[in-house]
C-alpha positions in Angstrom: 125.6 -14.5 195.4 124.9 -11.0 193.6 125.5 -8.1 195.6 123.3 -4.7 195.2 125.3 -2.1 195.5 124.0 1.3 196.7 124.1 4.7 194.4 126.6 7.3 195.9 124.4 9.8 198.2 124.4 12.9 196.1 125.4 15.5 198.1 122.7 18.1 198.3 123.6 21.9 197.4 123.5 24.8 199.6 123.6 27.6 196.9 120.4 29.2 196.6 117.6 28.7 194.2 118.5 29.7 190.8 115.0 31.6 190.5 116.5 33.5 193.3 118.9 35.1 190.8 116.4 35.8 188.4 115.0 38.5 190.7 115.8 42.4 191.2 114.7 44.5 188.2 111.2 44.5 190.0 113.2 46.0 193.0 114.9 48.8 191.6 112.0 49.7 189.7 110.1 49.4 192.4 112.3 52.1 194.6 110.1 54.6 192.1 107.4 54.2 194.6 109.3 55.3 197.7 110.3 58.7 196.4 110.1 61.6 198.2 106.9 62.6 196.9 105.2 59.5 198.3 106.7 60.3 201.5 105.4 63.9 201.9 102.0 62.6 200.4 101.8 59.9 202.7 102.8 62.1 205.6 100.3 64.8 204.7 97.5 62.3 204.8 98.0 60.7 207.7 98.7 63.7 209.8 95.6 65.5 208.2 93.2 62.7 208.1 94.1 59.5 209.9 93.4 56.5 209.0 90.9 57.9 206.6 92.8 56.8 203.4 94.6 53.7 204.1 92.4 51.6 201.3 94.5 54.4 198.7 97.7 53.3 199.8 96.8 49.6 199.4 94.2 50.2 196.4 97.4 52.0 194.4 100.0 48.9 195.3 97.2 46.4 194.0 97.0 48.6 190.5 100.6 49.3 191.0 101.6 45.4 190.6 99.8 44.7 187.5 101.1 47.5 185.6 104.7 46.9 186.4 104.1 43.4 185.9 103.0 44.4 182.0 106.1 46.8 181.9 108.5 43.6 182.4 106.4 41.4 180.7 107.0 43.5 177.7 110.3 44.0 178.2 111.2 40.5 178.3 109.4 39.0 175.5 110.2 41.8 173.5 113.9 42.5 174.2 112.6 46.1 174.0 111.5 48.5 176.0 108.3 50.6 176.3 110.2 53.9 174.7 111.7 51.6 171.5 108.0 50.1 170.9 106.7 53.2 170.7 109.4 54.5 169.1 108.9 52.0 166.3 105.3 52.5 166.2 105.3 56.1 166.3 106.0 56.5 162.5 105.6 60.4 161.8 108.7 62.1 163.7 106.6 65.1 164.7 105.1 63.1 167.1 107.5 61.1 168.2 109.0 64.2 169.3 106.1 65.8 171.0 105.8 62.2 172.4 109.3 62.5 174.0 108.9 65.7 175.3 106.5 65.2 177.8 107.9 62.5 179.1 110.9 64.3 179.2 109.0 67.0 181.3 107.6 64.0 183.4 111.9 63.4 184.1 112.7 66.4 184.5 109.9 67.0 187.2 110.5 63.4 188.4 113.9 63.8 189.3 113.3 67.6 191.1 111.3 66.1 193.8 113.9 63.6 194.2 116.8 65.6 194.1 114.8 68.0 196.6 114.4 65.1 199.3 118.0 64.4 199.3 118.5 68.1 199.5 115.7 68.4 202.4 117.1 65.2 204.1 120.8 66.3 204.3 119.9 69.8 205.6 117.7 67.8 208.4 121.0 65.1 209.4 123.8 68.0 209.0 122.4 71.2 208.7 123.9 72.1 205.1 122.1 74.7 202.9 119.3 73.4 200.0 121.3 74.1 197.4 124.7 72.2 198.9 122.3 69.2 199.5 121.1 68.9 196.0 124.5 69.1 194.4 125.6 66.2 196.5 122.6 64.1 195.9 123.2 64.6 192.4 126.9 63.6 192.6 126.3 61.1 194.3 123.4 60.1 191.9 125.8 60.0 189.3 128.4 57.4 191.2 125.6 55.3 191.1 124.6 55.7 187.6 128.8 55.1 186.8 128.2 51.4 188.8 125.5 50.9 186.5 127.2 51.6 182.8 130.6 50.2 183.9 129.5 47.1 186.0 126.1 46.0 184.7 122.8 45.6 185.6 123.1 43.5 188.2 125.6 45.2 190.2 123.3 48.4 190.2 120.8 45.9 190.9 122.8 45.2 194.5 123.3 49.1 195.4 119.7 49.9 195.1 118.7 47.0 196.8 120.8 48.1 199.4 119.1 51.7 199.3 116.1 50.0 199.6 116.7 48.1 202.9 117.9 52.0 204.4 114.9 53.4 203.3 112.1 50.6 204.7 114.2 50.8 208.6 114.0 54.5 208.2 110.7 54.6 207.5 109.8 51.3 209.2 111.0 52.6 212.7 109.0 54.7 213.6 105.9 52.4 213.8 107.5 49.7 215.7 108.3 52.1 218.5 104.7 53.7 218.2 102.4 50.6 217.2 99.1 52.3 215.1 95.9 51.3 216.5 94.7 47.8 214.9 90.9 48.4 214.4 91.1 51.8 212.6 93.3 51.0 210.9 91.3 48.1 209.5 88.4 50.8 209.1 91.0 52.5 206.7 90.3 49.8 204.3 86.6 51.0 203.9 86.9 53.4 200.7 85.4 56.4 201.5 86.2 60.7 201.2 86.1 63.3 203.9 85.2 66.5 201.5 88.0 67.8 198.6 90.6 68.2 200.2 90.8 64.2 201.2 90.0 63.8 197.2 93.0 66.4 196.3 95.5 63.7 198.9 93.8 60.6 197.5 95.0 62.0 193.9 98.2 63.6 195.4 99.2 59.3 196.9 98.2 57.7 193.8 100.1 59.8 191.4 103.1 59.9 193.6 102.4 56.0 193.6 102.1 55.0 189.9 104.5 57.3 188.3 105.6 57.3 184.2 109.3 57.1 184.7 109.1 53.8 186.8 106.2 52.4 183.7 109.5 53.2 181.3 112.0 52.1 183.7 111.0 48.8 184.3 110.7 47.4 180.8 114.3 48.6 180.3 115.7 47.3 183.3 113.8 43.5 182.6 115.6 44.0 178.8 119.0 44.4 180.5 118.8 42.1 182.5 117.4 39.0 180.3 119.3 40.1 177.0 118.9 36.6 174.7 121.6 34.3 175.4 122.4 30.4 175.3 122.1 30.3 179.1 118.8 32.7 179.3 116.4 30.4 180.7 112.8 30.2 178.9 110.2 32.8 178.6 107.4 31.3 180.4 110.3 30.8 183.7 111.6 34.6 183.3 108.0 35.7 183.4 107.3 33.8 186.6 110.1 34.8 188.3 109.1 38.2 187.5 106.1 37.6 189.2 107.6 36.6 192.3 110.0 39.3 191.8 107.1 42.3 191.0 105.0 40.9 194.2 108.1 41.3 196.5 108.7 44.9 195.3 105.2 46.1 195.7 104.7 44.3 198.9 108.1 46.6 200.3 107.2 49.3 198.9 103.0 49.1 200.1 104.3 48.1 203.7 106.8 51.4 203.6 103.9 54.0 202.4 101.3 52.4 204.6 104.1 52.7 207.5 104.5 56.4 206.6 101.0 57.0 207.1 100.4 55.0 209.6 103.0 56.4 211.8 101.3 60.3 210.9 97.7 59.0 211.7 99.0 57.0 215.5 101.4 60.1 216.0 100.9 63.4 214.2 97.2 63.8 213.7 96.5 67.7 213.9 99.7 68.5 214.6 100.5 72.1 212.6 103.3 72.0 210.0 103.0 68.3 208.9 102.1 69.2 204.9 106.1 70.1 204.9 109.0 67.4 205.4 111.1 69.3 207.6 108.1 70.1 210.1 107.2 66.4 209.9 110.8 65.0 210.9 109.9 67.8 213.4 106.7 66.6 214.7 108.2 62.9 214.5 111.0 64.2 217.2 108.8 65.4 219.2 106.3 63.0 218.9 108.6 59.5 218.8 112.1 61.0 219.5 115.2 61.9 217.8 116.4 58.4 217.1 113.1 58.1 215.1 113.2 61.2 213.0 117.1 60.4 212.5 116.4 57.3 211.2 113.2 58.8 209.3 115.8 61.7 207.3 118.0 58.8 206.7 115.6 57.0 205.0 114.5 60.2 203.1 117.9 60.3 201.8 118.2 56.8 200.6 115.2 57.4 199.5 116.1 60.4 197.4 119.6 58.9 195.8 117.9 55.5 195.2 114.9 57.1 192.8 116.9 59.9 191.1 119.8 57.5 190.1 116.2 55.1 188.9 114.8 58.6 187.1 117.6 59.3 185.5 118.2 55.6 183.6 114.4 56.3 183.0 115.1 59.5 181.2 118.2 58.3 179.1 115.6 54.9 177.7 113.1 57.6 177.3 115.2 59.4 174.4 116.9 56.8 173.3 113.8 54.3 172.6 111.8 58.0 170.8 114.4 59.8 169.6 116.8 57.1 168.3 119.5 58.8 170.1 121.7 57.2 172.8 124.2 59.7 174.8 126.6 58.9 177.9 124.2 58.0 180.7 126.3 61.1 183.3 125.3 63.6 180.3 122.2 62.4 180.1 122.0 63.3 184.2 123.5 66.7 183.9 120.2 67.1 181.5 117.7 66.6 184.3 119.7 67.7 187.4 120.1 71.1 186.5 116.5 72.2 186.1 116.1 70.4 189.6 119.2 72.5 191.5 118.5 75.7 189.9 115.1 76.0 191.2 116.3 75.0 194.5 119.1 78.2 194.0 116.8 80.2 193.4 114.6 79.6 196.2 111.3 77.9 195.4 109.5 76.4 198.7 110.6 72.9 198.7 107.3 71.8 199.3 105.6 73.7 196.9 108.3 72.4 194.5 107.0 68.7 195.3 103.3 69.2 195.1 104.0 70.9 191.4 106.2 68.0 190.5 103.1 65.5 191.4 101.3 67.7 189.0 103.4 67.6 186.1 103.4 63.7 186.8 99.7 63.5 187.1 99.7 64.7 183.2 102.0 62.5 182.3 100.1 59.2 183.9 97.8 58.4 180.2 100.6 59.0 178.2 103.0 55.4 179.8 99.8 53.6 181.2 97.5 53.9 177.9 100.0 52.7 175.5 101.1 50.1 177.9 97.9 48.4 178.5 97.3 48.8 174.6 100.8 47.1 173.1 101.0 44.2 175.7 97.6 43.0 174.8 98.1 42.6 171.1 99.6 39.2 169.9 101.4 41.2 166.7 103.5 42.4 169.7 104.1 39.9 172.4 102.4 36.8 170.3 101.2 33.8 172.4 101.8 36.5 175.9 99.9 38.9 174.8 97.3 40.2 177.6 94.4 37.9 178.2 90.6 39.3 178.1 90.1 39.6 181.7 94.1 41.3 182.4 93.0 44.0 179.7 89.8 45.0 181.4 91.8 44.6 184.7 94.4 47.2 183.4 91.8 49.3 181.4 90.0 49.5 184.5 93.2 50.4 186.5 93.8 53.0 184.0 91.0 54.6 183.5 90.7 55.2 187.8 94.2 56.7 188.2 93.5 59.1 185.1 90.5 60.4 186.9 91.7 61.0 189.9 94.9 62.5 188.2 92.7 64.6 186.3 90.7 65.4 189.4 94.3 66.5 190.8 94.9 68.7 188.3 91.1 70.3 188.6 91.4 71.2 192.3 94.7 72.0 192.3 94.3 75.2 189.6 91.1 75.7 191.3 93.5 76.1 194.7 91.8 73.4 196.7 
């Protein structure tokens, strides 16, 4: 008699997903998007119009995931980033230099509202002076940026992932304590102005939303992390994973900003000195207590040493990819902290400071978003992933709304609107 013997039960695994592993450049890049600036635009346009402009927050995520998924996708087919495509494609060095120095203004003004959060949140948890709290941010900025060139990508990866989780309870908290009302803000998603000033915040949310240095970032940090290798997997897996990976960061980072706002409209509406970020951690005190507004300037720092450690990588791709020129990533700091702390010595209005930095971003916007939508869609480039018809229109369409409402930005803010 023949006996059928059973297989050995294979014991099933408990270690995660491998495609869990392949996310986190999407993350980091994504902490771009929950800077300072977005917090004080945010704040601004809650506290000054409600619910009124919800649909921007959520209209800016929606543009904001296919552009970063085109930054990664480039990054990772190519094994370049957007700086060294341009770089290569840029032939005359004229303009590759006048290339790289606006985006080196965009860093420069980039890392000064970041640097200036950090600044404003430390004087808010422990009362130290501007100037005190912006040379620590940008130490400690640089202790991150030293994890990143000794330990890797993915180790930098972790820390700002950390960063990240401090900054959505920090500015998470506040409307769990003080729930927003439901049905307006569902009228919110109804796109619609209330006069210039709502057009000047619309502008002001969008281009602290979609901002140059995270387009640059992002193709770098997808590079780094998928450098060719026997054990890389495929293409088409990497650029799913991205997906996943892109849709997680924006869906953080759109549920943070709508939070901010949210919490102003429920809590701070027409409440004087909300356009400033001290006299909104102010307001918020008063309004939903001090654990609240502690948590809310601890997120503001997190928020500020997350992005300007991200700004900074930005800046040394940015001259490296242009100008052929690679120097140590602490030096390449130094380059756009000091600019940031020596207008904070010599007393510029911190909020004033922010709103000008939005301005020099709002130039920069065409100059990462056109020449990102143009080289992903050709196949000379990216070959069979190249763009397809209706994801060029999509991002020709995305680009061509946040350059006029940048430009509008720029209109009414020299006309003093």
């Amino acid at each position: 008699m023949s006996t059928v013997t059973t297989p050995p039960r294979r014991k099933r695994s408990v270690r995660a997903p491998r495609g869990i592993w392949l996310l986190g450049p999407a993350l980091v890049a994504g902490v771009a998007y929950l800077d300072p600036g977005n917090v004080a635009s945010n704040m601004t346009a809650g506290a000054q119009y409600g619910y009124l402009l919800v649909w921007v927050v959520v209209l800016g995520n929606l543009m904001a995931w296919l552009i970063q998924y085109l930054s990664a996708k480039l990054g990772i087919v190519t094994g370049e980033s957007l700086p060294e495509v341009l770089g290569r494609r840029i032939s005359r060095r004229p303009a590759r230099i006048a290339y790289w120095l606006q985006a080196e203004l965009v860093a420069i003004a980039t890392d000064l509202a970041e640097v200036i959060g950090g600044a404003v949140a430390l004087n808010l948890l422990f009362d130290l002076p501007l100037i005190g709290g912006a040379l620590i941010t940008g130490a400690v900025s640089m202790v991150l940026l030293t994890v990143q060139s000794r330990r890797g990508a993915r180790h930098f990866e972790f820390v700002i992932i950390g960063l990240l989780v401090i900054i959505a309870i920090g500015f998470g908290a506040g409307i769990v304590i003080a729930p927003p009302d439901a049905v307006e803000t569902a009228s919110g998603l109804i796109p619609r102005f209330d006069g210039t000033e709502s057009v000047l915040l619309a502008a002001s949310i969008l281009g602290a939303t979609i901002m140059p240095h995270a387009i640059y970032a992002h193709s770098a940090l997808a590079r780094d992390r998928f450098k060719p290798s026997p054990d890389r997997p495929k293409t088409r897996t990497l650029l799913r994973a991205t997906r996943w990976d892109v849709t997680a960061a924006m869906v953080i980072a759109g549920a943070v900003n709508l939070a901010i706002l949210l919490l102003a409209a429920s809590v701070l509406p027409g409440v004087a000195g909300t356009d400033s970020l001290e006299g909104a951690h102010a307001a918020i005190a008063v309004g939903v207590g001090p654990v609240v507004a502690t948590l809310f300037a601890v997120g503001l720092l997190a928020s500020g040493l997350a992005s300007t450690s991200v700004g900074a990588y930005a800046g040394a791709e940015i001259m490296h990819g242009l100008l052929h020129r690679r120097i140590p990533l602490l030096a390449r700091r130094l380059i756009s902290l000091i600019p940031a702390v020596v207008i904070v010595m010599i007393g510029v209005d911190p909020t004033r400071a922010l709103v000008l930095s939005q301005v020099v971003l709002s130039f920069g916007i065409p100059f990462a978003l056109v020449p990102l939508v143009a080289v992903t869609a050709k196949r000379g480039v990216l070959g069979r992933y190249s763009n397809r018809k209706i994801t060029t229109i999509a991002g020709i369409t995305a680009s061509a709304l946040l350059i006029a409402l940048n430009a509008a930005l720029l209109v009414l803010t020299a006309a003093g609107a």
